[in-house]
TORLO-250317 format. One record per residue: z, y, x of N, C-alpha, C, O, CB in turn; residue number from 1; residue in three letters. Coordinates in steps of 0.1 Angstrom, whole numbers. Glycine has a CB too. Example, Ala and Ser with C-alpha at 12.3 -4.5 7.8 and 13.67 -1.06 7.14 Angstrom:
residues 2
{{78,-57,132},{78,-45,123},{78,-33,132},{85,-33,142},{90,-45,113},1,"ALA"}
{{71,-22,128},{71,-11,137},{79,0,129},{80,11,134},{57,-6,141},2,"SER"}
//
This chain:
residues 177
{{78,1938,2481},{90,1943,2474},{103,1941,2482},{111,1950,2482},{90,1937,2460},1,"UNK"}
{{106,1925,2489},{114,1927,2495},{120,1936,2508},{130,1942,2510},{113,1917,2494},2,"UNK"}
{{107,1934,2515},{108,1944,2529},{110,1958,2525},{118,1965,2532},{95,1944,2539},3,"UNK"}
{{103,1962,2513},{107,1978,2506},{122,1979,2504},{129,1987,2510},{100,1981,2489},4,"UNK"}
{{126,1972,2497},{140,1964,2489},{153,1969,2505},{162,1976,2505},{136,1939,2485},5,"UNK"}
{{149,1962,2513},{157,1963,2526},{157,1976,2530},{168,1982,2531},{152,1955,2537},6,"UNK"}
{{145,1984,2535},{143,1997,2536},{151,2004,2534},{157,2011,2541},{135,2001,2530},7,"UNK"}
{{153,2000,2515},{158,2014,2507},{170,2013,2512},{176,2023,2513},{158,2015,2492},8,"UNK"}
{{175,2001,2515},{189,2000,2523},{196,2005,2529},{208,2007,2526},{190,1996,2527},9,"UNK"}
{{187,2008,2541},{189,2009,2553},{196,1996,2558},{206,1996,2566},{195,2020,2555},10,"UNK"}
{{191,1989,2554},{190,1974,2565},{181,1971,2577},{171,1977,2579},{188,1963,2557},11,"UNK"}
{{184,1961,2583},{172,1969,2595},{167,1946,2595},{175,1936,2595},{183,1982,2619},12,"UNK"}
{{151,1948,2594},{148,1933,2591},{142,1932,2606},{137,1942,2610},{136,1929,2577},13,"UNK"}
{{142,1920,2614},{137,1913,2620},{131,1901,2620},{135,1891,2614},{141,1914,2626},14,"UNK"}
{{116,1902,2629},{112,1890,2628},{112,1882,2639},{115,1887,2649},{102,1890,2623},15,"UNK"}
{{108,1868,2639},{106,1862,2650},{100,1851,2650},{99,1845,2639},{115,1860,2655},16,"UNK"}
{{95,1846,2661},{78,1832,2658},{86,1820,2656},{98,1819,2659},{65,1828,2676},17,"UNK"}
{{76,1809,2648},{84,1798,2651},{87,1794,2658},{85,1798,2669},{83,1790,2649},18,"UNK"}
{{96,1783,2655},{106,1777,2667},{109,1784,2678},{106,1780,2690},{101,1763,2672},19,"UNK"}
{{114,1798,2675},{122,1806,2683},{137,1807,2680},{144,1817,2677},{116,1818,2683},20,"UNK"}
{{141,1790,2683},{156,1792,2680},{164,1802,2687},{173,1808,2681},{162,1780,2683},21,"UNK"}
{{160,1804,2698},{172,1810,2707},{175,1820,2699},{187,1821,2695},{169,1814,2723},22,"UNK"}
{{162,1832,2693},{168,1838,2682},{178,1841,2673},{183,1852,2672},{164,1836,2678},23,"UNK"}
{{181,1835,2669},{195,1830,2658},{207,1817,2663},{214,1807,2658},{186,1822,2641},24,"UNK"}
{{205,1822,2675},{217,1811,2680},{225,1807,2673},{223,1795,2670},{225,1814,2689},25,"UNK"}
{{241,1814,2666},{244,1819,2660},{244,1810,2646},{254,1804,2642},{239,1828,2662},26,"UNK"}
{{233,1810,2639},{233,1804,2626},{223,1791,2630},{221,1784,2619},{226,1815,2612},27,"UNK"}
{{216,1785,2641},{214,1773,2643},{227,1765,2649},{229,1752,2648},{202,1774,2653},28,"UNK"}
{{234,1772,2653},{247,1762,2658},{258,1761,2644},{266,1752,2642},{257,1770,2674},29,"UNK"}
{{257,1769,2639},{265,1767,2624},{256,1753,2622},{258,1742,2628},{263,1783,2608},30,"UNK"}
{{247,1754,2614},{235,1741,2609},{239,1730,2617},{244,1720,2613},{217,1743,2612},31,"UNK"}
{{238,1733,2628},{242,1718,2634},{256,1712,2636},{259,1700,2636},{237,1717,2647},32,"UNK"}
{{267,1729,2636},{281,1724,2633},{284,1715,2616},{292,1705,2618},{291,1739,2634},33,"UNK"}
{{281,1716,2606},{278,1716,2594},{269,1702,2589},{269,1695,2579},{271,1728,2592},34,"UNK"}
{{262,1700,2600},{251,1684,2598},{259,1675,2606},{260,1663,2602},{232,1683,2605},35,"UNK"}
{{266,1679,2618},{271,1672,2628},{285,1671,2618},{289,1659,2619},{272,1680,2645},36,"UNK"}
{{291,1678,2609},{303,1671,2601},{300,1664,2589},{310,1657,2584},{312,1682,2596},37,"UNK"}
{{288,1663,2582},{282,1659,2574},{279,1647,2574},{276,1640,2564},{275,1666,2572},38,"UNK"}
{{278,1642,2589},{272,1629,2598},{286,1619,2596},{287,1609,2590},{267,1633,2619},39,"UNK"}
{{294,1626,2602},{308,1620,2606},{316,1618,2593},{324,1609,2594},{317,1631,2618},40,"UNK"}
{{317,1625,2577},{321,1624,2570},{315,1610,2560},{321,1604,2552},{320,1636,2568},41,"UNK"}
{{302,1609,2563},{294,1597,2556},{296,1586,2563},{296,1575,2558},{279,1599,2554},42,"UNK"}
{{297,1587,2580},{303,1576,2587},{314,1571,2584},{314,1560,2578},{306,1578,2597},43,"UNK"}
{{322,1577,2587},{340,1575,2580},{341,1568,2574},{345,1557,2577},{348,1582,2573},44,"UNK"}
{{337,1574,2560},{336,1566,2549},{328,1559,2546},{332,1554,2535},{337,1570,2540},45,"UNK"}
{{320,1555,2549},{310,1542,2553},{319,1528,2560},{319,1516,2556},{298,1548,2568},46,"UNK"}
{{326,1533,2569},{337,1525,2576},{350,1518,2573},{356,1507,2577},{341,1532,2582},47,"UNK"}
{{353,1530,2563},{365,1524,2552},{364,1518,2539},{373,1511,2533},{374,1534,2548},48,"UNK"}
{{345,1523,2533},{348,1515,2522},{335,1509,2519},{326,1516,2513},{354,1522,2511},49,"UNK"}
{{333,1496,2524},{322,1489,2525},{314,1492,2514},{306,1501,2516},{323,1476,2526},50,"UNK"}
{{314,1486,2502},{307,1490,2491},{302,1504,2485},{291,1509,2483},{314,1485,2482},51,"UNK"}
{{315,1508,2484},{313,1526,2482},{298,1532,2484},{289,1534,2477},{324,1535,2493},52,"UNK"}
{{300,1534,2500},{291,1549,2503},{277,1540,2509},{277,1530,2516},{301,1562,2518},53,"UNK"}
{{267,1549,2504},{256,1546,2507},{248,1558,2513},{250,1568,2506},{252,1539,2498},54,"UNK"}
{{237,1559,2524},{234,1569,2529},{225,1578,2518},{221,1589,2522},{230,1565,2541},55,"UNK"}
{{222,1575,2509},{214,1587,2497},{226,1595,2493},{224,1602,2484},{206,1579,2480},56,"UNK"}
{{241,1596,2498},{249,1604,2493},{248,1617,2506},{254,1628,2504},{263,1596,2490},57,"UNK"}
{{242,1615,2515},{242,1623,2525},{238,1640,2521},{241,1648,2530},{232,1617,2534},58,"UNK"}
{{232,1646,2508},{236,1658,2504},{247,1661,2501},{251,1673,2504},{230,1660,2496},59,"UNK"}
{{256,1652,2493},{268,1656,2493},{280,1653,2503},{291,1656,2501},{270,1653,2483},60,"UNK"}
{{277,1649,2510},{286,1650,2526},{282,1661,2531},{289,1664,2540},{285,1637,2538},61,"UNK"}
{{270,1669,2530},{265,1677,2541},{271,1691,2532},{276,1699,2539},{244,1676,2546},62,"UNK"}
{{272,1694,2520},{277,1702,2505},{292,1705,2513},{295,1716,2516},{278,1691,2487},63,"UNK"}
{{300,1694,2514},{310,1693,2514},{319,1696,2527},{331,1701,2527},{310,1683,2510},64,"UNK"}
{{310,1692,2538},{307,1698,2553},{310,1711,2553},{321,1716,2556},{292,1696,2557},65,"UNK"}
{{296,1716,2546},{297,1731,2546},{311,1741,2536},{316,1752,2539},{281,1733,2539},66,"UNK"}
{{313,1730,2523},{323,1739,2526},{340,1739,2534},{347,1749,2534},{323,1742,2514},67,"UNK"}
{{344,1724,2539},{352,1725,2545},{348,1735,2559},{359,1736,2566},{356,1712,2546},68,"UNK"}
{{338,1742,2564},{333,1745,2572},{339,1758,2575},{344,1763,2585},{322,1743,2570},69,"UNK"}
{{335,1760,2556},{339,1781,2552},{353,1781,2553},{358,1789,2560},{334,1789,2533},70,"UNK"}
{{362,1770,2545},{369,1770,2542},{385,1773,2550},{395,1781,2547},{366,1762,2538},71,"UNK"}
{{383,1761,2564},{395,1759,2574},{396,1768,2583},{387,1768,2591},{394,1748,2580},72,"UNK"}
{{405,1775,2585},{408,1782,2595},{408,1775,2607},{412,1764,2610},{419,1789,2593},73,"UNK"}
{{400,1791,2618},{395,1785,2637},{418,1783,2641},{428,1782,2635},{381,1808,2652},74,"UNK"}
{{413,1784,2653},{426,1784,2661},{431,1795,2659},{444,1795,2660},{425,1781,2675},75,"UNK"}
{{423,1809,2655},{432,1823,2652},{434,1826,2637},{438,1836,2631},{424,1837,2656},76,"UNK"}
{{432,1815,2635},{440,1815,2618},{431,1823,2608},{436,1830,2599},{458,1825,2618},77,"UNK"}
{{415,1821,2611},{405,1828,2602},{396,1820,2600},{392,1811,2608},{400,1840,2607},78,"UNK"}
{{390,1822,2583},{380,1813,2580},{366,1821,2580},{365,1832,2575},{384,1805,2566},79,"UNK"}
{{359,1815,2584},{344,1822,2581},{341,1827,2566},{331,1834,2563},{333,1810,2585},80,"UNK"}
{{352,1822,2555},{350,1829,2541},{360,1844,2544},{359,1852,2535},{357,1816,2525},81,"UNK"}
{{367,1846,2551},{379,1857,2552},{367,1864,2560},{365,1874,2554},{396,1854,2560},82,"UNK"}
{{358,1864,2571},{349,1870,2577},{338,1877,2565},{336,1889,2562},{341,1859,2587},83,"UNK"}
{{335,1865,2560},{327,1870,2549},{331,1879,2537},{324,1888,2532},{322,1858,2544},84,"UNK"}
{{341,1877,2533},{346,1883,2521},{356,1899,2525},{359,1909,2518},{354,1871,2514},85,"UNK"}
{{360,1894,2539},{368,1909,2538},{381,1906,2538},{389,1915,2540},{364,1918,2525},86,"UNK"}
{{385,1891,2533},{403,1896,2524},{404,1878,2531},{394,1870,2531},{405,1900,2494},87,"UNK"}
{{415,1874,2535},{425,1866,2534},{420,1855,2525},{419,1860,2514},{437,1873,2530},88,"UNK"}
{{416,1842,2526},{414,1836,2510},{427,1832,2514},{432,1832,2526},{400,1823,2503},89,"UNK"}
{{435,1828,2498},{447,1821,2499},{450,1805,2508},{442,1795,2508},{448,1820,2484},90,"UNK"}
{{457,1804,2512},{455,1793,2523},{465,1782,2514},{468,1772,2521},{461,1798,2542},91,"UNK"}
{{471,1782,2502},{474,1773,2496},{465,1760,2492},{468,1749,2493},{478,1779,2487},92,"UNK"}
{{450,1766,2486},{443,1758,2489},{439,1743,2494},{435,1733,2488},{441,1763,2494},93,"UNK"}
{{443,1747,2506},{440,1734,2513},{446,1719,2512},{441,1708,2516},{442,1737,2523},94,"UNK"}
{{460,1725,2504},{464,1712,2497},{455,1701,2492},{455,1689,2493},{471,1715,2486},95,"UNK"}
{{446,1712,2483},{434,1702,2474},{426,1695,2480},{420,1685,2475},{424,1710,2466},96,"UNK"}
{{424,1700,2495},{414,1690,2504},{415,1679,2505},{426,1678,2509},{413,1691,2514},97,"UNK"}
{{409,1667,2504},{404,1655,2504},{397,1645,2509},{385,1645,2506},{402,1656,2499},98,"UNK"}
{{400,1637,2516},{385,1628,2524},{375,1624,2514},{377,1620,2502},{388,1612,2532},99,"UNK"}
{{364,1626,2518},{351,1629,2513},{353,1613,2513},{360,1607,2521},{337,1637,2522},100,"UNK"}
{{346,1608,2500},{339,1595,2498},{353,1588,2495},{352,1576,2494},{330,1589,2512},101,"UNK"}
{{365,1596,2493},{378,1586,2491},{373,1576,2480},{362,1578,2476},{393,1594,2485},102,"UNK"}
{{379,1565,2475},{381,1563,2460},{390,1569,2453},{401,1571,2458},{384,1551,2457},103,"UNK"}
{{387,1573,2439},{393,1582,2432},{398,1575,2416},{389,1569,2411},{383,1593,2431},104,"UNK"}
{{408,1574,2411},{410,1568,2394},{412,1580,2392},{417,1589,2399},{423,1557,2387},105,"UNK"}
{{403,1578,2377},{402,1588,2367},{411,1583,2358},{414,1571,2358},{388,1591,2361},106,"UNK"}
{{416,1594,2348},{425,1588,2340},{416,1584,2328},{406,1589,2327},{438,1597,2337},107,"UNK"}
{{420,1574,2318},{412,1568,2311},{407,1577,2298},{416,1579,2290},{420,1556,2307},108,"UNK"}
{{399,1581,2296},{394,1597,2283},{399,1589,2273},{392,1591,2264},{373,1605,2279},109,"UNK"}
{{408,1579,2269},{418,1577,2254},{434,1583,2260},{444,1588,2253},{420,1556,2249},110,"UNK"}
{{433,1581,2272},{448,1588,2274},{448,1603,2277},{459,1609,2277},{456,1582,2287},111,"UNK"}
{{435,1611,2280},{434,1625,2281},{434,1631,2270},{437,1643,2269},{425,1628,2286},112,"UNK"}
{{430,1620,2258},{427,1626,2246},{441,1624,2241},{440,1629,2229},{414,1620,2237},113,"UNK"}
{{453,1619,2242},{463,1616,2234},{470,1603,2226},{480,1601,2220},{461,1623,2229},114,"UNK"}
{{457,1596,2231},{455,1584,2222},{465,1573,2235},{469,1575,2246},{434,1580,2220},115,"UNK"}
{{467,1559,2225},{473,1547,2235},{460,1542,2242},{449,1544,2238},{481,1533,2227},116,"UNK"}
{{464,1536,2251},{459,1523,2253},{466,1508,2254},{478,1505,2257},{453,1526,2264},117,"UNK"}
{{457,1501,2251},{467,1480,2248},{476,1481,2262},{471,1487,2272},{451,1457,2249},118,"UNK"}
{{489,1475,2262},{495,1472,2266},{487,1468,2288},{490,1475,2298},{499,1464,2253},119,"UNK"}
{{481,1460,2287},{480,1457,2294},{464,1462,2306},{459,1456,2316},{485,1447,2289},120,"UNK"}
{{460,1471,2299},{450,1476,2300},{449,1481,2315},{460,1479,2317},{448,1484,2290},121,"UNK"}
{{444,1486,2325},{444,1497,2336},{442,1511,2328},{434,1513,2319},{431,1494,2348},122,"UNK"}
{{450,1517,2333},{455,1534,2329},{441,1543,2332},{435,1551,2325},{471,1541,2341},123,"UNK"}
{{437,1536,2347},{424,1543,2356},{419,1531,2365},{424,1527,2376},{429,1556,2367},124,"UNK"}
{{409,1528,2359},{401,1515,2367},{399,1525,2381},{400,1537,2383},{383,1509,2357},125,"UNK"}
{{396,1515,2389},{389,1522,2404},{376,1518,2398},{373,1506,2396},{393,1514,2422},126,"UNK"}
{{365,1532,2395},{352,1529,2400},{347,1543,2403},{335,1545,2400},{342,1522,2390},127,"UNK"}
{{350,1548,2407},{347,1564,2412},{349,1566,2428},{353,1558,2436},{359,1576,2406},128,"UNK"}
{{345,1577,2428},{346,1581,2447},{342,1598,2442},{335,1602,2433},{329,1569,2464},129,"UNK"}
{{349,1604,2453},{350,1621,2458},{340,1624,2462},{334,1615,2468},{360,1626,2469},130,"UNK"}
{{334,1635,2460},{320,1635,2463},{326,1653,2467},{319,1660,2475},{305,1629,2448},131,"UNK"}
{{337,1658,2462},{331,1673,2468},{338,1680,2455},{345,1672,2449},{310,1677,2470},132,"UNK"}
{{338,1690,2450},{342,1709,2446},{329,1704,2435},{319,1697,2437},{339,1728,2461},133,"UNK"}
{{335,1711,2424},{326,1718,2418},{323,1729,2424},{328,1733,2435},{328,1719,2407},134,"UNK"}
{{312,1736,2416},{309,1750,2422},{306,1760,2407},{301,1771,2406},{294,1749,2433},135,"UNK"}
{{311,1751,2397},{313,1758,2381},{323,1760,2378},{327,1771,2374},{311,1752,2369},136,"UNK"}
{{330,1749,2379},{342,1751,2375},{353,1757,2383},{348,1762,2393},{345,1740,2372},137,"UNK"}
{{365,1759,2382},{377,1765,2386},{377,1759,2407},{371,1748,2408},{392,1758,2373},138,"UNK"}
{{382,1761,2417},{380,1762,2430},{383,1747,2434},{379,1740,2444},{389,1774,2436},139,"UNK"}
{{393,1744,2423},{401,1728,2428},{395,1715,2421},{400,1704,2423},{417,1728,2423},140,"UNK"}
{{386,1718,2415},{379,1709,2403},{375,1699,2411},{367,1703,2420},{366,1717,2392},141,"UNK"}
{{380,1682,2410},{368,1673,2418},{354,1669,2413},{351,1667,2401},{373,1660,2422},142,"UNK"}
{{348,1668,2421},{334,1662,2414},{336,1646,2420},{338,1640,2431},{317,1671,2420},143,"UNK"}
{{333,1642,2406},{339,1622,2408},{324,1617,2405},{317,1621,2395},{356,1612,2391},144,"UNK"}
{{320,1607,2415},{309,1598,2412},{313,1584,2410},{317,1575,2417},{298,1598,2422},145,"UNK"}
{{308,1585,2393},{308,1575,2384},{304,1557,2396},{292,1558,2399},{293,1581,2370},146,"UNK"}
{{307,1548,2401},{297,1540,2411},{291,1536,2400},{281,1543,2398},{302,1528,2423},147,"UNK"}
{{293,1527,2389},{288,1521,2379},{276,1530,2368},{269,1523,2361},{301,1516,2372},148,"UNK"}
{{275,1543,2367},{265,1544,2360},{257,1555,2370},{246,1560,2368},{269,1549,2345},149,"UNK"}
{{265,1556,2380},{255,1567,2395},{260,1581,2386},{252,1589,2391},{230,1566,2397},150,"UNK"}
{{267,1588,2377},{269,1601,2371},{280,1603,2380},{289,1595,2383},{273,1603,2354},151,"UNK"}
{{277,1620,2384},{288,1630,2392},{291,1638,2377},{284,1642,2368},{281,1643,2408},152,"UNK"}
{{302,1637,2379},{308,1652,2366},{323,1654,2373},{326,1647,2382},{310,1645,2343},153,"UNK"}
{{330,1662,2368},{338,1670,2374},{352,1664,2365},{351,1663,2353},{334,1687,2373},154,"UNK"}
{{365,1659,2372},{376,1650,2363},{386,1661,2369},{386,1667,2380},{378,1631,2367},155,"UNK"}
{{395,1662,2356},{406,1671,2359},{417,1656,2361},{421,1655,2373},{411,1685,2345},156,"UNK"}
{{420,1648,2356},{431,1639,2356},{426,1628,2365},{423,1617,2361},{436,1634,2341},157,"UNK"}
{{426,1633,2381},{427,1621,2390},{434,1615,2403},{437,1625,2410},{418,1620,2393},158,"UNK"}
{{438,1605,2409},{441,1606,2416},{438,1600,2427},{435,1588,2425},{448,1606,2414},159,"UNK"}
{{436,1608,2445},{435,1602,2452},{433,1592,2461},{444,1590,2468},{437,1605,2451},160,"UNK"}
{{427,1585,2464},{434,1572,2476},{425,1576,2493},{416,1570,2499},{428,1549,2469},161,"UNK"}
{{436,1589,2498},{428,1596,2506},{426,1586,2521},{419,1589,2531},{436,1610,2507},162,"UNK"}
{{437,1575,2519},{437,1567,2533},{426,1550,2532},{424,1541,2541},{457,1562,2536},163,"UNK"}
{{420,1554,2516},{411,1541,2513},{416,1528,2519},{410,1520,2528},{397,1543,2517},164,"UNK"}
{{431,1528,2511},{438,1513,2513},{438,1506,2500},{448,1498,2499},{454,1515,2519},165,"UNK"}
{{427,1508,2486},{425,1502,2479},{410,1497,2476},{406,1491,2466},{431,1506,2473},166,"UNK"}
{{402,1502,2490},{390,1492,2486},{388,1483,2503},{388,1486,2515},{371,1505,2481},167,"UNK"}
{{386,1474,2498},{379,1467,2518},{369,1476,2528},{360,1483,2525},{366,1450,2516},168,"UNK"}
{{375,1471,2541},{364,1483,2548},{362,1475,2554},{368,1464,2554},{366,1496,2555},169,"UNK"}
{{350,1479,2564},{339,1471,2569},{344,1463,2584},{350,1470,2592},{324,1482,2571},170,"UNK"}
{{343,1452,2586},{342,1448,2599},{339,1449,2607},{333,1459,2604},{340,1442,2600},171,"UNK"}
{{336,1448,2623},{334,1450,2630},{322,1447,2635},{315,1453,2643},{341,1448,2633},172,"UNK"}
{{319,1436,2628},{302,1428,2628},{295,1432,2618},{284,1427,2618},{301,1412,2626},173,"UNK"}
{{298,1444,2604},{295,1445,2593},{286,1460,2600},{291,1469,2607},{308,1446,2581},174,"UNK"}
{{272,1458,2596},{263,1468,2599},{263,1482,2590},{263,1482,2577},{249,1461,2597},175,"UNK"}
{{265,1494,2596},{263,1507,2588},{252,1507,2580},{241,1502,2582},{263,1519,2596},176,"UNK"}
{{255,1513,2572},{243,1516,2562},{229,1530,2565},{220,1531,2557},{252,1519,2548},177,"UNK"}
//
């Protein structure tokens, strides 16, 4: 059905044997541009925030990879999503970008809801970290991982700490994970 499907197209399908990279040059060097930023994004932050990041987050550094990937314009001022789509994406955007794995405060869900909190309370404990975009919600939405219960869900009221100068980072003698 599918090869019919293409046909009716007039698309034109090729095949090719395994491990015949040379084939798809092209979209094997994307994959490895994309894993090779995915590598360096879980390093980083591995680097700056000892506790934080652990390597089972490596789908979502490689997620996130990919889309800073689509996202940032080459040296001619084009993104592989403006290739793809045809149109300009808005380049305001990029404000929202973020280091992967930052720590993130969420604001406390009694002060989102309207409610106080005691006097002396934290507004937004630090136990979160940036993990990436939704891909439901609206383009700028973060997805915050909970560290304390391991839940990603998506926080509209948060803020940054994109230079992770509020958690300890690792030493020099302190082994990567």
């Amino acid at each position: 059905m599918f090869v019919s499907h293409i046909q009716q197209h007039n698309q034109l399908l090729q095949f090719c044997g395994v491990n015949a990279h040379h084939k798809n040059g092209v979209a094997e060097r994307s994959i490895r541009t994309v894993s090779d930023k995915g590598r360096v994004l879980l390093l980083h932050a591995s680097m700056h925030w000892r506790d934080g990041i652990d390597s089972k987050l490596w789908p979502m550094a490689v997620t996130y990879a990919a889309y800073l990937h689509n996202h940032l314009p080459n040296s001619q001022g084009i993104a592989p999503i403006d290739i793809f789509t045809g149109v300009q994406s808005p380049r305001h955007h990029l404000k929202h970008f973020h280091t992967w794995g930052c720590p993130v405060y969420v604001l406390d869900p009694k002060l989102q809801q309207g409610k106080k909190l005691p006097r002396w309370e934290p507004c937004a404990p630090r136990c979160s970290m940036f993990v990436g975009f939704s891909s439901i919600h609206s383009s700028n939405v973060p997805l915050v991982l909970n560290l304390q219960t391991g839940h990603i869900s998506p926080q509209y009221h948060v803020v940054f700490d994109d230079s992770f100068s509020t958690v300890p980072s690792r030493s020099d003698s302190d082994a990567l994970p």
